[in-house]
C-alpha positions in Angstrom: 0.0 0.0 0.0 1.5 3.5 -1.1 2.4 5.8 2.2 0.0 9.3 1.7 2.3 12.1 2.0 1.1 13.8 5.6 2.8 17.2 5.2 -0.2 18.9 3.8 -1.6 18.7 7.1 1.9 20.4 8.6 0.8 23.7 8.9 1.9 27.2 11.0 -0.6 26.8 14.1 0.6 30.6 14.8 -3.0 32.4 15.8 -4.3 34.5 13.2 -5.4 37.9 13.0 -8.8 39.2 11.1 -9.8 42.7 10.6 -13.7 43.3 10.5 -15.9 47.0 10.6 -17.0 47.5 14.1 -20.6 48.7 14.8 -22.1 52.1 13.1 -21.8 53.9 16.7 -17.5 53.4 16.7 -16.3 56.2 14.7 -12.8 58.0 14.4 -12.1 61.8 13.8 -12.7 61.5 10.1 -16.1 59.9 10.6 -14.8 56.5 9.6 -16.1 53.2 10.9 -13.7 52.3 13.4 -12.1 48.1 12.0 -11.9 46.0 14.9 -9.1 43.5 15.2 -9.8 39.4 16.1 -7.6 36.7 16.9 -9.0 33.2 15.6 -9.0 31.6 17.9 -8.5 27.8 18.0 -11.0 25.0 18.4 -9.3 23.9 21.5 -9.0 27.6 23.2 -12.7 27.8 22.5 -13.6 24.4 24.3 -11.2 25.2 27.0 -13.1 28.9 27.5 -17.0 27.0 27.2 -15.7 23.8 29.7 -14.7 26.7 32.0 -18.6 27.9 32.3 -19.9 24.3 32.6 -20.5 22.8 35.7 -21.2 19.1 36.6 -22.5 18.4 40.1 -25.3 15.9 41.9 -28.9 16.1 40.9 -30.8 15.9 44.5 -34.2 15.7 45.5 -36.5 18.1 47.5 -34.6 16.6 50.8 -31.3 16.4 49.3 -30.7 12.9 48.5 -28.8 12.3 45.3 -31.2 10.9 42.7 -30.3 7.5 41.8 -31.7 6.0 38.1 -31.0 2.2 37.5 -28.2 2.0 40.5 -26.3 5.3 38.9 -26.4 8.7 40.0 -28.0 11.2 38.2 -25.8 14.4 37.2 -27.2 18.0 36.6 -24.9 19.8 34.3 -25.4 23.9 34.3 -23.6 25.4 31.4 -23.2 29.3 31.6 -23.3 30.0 27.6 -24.0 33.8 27.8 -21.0 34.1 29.5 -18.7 31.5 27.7 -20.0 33.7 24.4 -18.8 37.3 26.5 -15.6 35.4 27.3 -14.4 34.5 23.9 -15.6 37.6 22.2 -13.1 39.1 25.2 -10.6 37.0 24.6 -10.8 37.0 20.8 -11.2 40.8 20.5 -7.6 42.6 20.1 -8.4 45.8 19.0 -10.4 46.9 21.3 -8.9 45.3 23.9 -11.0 44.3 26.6 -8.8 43.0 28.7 -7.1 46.1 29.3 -6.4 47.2 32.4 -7.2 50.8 32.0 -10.5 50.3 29.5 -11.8 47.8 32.2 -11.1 50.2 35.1 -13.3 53.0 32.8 -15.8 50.5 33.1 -15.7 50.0 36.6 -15.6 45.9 35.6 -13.0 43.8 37.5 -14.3 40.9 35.0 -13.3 40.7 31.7 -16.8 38.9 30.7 -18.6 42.0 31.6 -16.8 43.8 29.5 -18.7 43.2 26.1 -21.5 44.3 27.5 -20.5 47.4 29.1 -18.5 48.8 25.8 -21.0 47.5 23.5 -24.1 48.4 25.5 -26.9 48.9 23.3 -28.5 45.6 22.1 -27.1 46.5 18.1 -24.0 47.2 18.5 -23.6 43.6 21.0 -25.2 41.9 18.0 -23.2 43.2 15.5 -19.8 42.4 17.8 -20.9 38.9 18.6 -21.6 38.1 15.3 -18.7 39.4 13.8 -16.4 37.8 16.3 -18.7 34.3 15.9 -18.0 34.8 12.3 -14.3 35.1 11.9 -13.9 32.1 14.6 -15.9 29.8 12.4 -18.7 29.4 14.4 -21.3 31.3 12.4 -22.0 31.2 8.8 -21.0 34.6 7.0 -24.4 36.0 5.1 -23.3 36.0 1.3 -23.9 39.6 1.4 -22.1 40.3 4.6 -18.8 42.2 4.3 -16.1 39.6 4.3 -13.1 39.5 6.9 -10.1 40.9 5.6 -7.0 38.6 6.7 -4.3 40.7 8.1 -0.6 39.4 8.7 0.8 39.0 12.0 2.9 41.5 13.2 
């Protein structure tokens, strides 16, 4: 049997960098829409962020006794998805960075996740953020009539 040459699937892992148009309301001096930065992020940084917010513990009854099904114990699992979502567009954001020290001290938020939500506080310009974030991490389709994401090069 021939071997299958692997080194197709030997690529850079470096993290890349996206550029996108931030929300209507983000302008700069000249009136321009302001282009917000994103890392993608990788499939294992994103399950890493979402298995943080997810938490396993004993399903109980009204008296707290663990509920027992066919000699097994039952589990609840809680999953925190609203915040997951806050904490990768936080972590995927570079430009603006949320994690800043002195943006987040603006903000009065000691927690990066509340950060989306406190810069991009009216309900269009979080949609258009979370969706363009969603987008370039491959976790939402892009609209065909969407503006496409302009790869930009590492610097």
């Amino acid at each position: 049997m021939e071997k299958k040459n692997l080194k197709y699937f030997m690529r850079d892992t470096k993290e890349e960098i996206v550029t996108a148009p931030g929300p209507d309301s983000f302008k700069d001096e000249t009136g321009k829409v302001i282009d917000f930065e994103i890392k993608v992020l990788s499939q294992e940084t994103i399950n890493k962020i979402n298995e943080a917010y997810r938490k396993r513990s004993m399903a109980t009854d009204k008296k707290g006794n663990p509920l027992v099904t066919m000699g097994e114990v039952v589990w609840k699992v809680e999953k925190d998805n609203a915040r997951a979502s806050r904490h990768i567009i936080a972590e995927a954001l570079q430009y603006p960075n949320l994690k800043d020290p002195e943006l987040m001290k603006h903000y009065g938020c000691a927690d990066m996740t509340e950060m989306p939500l406190k810069v991009f506080s009216r309900a269009d310009e979080y949609q258009h953020v979370s969706r363009i974030v969603m987008q370039a991490l491959g976790l939402m389709e892009t609209p065909d009539d969407s503006v496409e994401l302009d790869a930009a090069k590492n610097s």
